[in-house]
N, C-alpha and C positions, 0 to 999 in steps of 0.2 A: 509731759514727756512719758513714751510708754515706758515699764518700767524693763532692763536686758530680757531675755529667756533666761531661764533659768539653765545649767549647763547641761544636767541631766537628761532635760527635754532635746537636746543638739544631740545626745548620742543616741536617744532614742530615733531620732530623724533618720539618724542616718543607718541606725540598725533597720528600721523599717522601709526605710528606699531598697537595701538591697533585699530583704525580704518580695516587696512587693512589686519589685521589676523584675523578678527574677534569676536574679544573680544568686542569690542564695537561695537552692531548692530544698523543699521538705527533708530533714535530716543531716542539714548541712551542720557543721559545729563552727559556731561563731570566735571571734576571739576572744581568749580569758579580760577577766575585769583587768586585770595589771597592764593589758598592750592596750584596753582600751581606756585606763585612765593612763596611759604616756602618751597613746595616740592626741587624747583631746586636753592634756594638759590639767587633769583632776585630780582628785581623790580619789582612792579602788573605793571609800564609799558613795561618792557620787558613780560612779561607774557601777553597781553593786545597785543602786536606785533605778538605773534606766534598766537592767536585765530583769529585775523583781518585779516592775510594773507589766512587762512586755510578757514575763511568765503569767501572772496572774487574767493577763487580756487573752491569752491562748494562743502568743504567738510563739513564744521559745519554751521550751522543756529539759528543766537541768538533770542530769544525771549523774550521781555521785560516783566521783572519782572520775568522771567521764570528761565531766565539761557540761555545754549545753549549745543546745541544737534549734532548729527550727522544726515548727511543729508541721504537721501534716492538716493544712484547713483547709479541706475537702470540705466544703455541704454534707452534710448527713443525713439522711431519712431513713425513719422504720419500715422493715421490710416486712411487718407484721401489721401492724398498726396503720388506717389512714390519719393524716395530719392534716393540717393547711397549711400548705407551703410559706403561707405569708408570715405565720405567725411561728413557725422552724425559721425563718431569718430572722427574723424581729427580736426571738431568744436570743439568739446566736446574740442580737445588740449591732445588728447590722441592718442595711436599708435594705424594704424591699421596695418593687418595682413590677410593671408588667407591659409588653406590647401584644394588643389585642390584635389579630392578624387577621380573624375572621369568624363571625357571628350568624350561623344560618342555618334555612333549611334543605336539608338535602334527600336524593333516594337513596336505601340503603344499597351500597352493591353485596357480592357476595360473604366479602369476608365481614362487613359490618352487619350483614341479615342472620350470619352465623353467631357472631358474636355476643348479638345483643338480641338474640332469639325472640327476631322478628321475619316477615318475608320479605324479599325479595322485593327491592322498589317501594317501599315501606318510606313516608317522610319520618325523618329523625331530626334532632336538634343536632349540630354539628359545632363547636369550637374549635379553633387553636391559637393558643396562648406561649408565649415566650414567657419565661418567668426569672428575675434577677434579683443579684445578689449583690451589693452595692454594685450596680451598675451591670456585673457580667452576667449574660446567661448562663445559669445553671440547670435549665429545662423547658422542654418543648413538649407541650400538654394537647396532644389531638384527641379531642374526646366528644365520643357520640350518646347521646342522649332518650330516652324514649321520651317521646311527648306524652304519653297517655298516665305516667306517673309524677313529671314533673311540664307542667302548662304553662308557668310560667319563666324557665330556664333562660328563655333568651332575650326577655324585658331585664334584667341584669346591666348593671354598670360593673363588666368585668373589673375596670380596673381599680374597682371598691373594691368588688368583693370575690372571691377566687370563685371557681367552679364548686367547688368541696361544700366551701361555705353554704353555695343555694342547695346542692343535694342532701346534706345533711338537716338543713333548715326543713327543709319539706317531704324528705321523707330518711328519717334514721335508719341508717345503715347498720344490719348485722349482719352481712355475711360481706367477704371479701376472697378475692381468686386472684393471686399475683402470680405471675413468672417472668423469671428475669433471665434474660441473655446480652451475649456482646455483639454486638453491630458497627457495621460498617455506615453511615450514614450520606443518602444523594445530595447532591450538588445543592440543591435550594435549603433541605435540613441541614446542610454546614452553613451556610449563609445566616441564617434565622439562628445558627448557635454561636454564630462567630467562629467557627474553627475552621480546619483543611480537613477533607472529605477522609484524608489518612487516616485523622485520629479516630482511635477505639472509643465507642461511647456505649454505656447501658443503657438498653430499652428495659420498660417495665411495662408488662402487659396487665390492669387492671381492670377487672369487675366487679362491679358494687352489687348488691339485694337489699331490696329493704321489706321484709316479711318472706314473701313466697316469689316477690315483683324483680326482677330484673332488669333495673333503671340506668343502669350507665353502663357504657364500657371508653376504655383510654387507650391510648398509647403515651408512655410518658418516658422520654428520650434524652437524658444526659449525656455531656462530655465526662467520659471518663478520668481525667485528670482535674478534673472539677467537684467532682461527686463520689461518695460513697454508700452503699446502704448497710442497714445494720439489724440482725433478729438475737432477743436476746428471749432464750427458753427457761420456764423457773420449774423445777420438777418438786416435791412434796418429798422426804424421802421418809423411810420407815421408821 
């Protein structure tokens, strides 16, 4: 016979149902330990066990004198730094995932012949990749590729290995060109993220170098309410 739940693991349940349906949104202030040990019939230290665990997993944050809140778990990426998406979730202690959408070679048009200073009608390597975070999409990775620095980009089993992974592997990245704005997203980009075309989402326009070479360029497109990015500057002082 298996052995009851323990009581603590029940109010964590049910503190994370409303967490994760959203009923309780980032910032919300949960009930104190005392209504949630009367509510389930405990201990305030059994009750005092389910918040402590749920604080240290990064979903609630207490504040003295305050109470405690639900936290704010947005995805995070450096706005400085390239990473590999897979393995920024995999820290986090969450699943990653991928749906490869499309794997090919294309001509470049205008704005990708600009981009990734090539000419005009130029074949380039083409991907786009949905990328998730236990399960939701948290980014839509369109990204053009020069063949003549990376030959073998599209023999890849994306859903091994991210994009990041092959261009680093083959040719190390120093130099990096981000900019970021708020977009509105078409009809088939909210489909591919899951959301309504309303919602506000960050694009992030990146180009990678590696030497002198100019081997990649991105479009890489979050739902706003899903993602955040983050640059943090360290200066020397006198």
């Amino acid at each position: 016979m298996d052995r009851a739940q323990p009581l603590y693991l029940k109010i964590q349940q049910h503190l994370l149902e409303n967490i994760q349906n959203g009923t309780w949104k980032a910032h919300h202030q949960i009930p104190p330990e005392e209504q949630l040990a009367k509510n389930f019939n405990v201990s305030r230290m059994t009750a005092n066990k389910a918040i402590r665990d749920l604080v240290q997993q990064g979903y609630l944050s207490r504040q003295p004198g305050l109470g405690t809140f639900v936290t704010d778990l947005k995805s995070e990426s450096s706005l400085v730094e390239v990473h590999n998406i897979a393995e920024e979730v995999r820290e986090r202690g969450h699943l990653y995932s991928c749906n490869v959408l499309s794997s090919d070679v294309m001509e470049a048009d205008d704005e990708v012949a600009l981009r990734l200073g090539v000419r005009l009608g130029t074949q380039v390597f083409h991907t786009l990749i949905v990328h998730r975070e236990n399960g939701t999409p948290i980014q839509l990775e369109d990204r053009f590729v020069n063949p003549r620095w990376v030959p073998d980009y599209l023999s890849t089993d994306f859903t091994l290995h991210t994009p990041n992974e092959v261009l680093v592997t083959a040719c190390p990245i120093n130099d990096v060109e981000h900019v970021v704005e708020a977009v509105l997203v078409d009809e088939q980009t909210a489909v591919h993220l899951e959301i309504d075309t309303a919602r506000p989402c960050l694009c992030m326009t990146r180009r990678t170098w590696s030497g002198d070479h100019l081997i990649s360029y991105a479009r890489l497109i979050h739902p706003g309410e899903r993602y955040k990015l983050r640059s943090s500057v360290h200066r020397n002082t006198p």
